[in-house]
N, C-alpha and C positions, 0 to 999 in steps of 0.2 A: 532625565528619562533615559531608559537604557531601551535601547534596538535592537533587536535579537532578529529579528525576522527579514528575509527576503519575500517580497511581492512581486507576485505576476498578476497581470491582469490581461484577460483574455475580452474584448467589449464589442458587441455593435449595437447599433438602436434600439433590438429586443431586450438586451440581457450584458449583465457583466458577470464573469464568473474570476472569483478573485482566490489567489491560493497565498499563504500565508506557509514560505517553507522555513524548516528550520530541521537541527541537525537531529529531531525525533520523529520526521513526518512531515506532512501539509495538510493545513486546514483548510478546506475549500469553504465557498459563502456565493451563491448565486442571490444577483440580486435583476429585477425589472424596472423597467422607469414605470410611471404613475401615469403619463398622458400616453394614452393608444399613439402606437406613430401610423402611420398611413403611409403608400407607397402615391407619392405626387407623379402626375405626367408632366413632362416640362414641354409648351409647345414653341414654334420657333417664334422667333419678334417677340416673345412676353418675359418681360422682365422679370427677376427669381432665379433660384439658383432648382427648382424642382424638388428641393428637400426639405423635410418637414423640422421646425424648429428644435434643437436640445433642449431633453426635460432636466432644467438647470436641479432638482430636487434630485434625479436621480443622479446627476453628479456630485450632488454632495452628500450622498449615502455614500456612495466610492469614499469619498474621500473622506468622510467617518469610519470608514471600513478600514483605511489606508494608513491612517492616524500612528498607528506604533508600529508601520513596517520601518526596515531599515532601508538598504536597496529596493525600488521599484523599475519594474518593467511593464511595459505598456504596448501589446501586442494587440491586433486585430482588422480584418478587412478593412476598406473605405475611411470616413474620414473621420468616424468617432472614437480613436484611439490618441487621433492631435488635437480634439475638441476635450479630451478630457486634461492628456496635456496640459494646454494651455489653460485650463479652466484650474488646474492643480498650481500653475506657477500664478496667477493673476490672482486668484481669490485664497489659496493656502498655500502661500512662497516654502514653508518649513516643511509643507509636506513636498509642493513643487520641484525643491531644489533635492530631491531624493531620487527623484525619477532621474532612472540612468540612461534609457532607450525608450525608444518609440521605433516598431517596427512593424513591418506587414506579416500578417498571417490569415489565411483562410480560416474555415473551420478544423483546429483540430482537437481530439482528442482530450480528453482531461489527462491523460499518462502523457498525450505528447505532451500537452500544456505544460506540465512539473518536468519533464521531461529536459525540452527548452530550457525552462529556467536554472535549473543546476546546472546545465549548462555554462552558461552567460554568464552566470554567479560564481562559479566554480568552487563550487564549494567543497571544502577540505571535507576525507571521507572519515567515518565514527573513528574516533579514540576506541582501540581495542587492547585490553590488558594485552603484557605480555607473559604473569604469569612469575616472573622476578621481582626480588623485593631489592629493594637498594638503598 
């Protein structure tokens, strides 16, 4: 299977927004989890961590999604960016062992988001004739 593509994933509880770049562009692909998430109150003395469970289905849409990228990055607030992580090396080690980084990021941008990622990636700029035959 040939890999052509770089992945960023931008994720929190609502939403994954996943770009699929390559040296003609980026494919984006928003996806949602399936079970409503709920904002939990956590009060003191009661055991829980206040957060409401991962929608294991919506992590394996990701990681259908993620399937024929080469390099992955895994960007986004709090802790559903190492929840997928690890949900990527334990249950899909092939796609797991692709992922390059896990890092923080607030909301940004879908331009910052590709933006970022050729970054990171650094990806070589288009092959442009030169107009010479040889």
């Amino acid at each position: 299977m040939s890999t052509h593509f770089h992945a960023i994933v931008w994720l929190d509880h609502s939403q994954a927004k996943l770009f699929h770049i390559g040296l003609t562009g980026a494919d984006e692909v928003t996806l949602h989890p399936h079970l409503q998430t709920k904002h939990l109150h956590h009060k003191a003395n009661v055991t829980g961590s206040g957060h409401a469970a991962t929608d294991k289905h919506f992590l394996e849409e990701i990681a259908a999604a993620l399937n024929d990228a080469g390099e992955i990055l895994i960007i986004g607030p709090a802790g559903a960016k190492t929840e997928l992580a690890k949900h990527l090396r334990e249950k899909h080690p092939a796609i797991g062992k692709r992922v390059v980084a896990v890092e923080a990021a607030d909301h940004p941008t879908d331009r910052q988001i590709v933006a970022y990622a050729k970054q990171h990636v650094k990806m070589a700029p288009p092959r442009v004739a030169t107009g010479t035959a040889g």
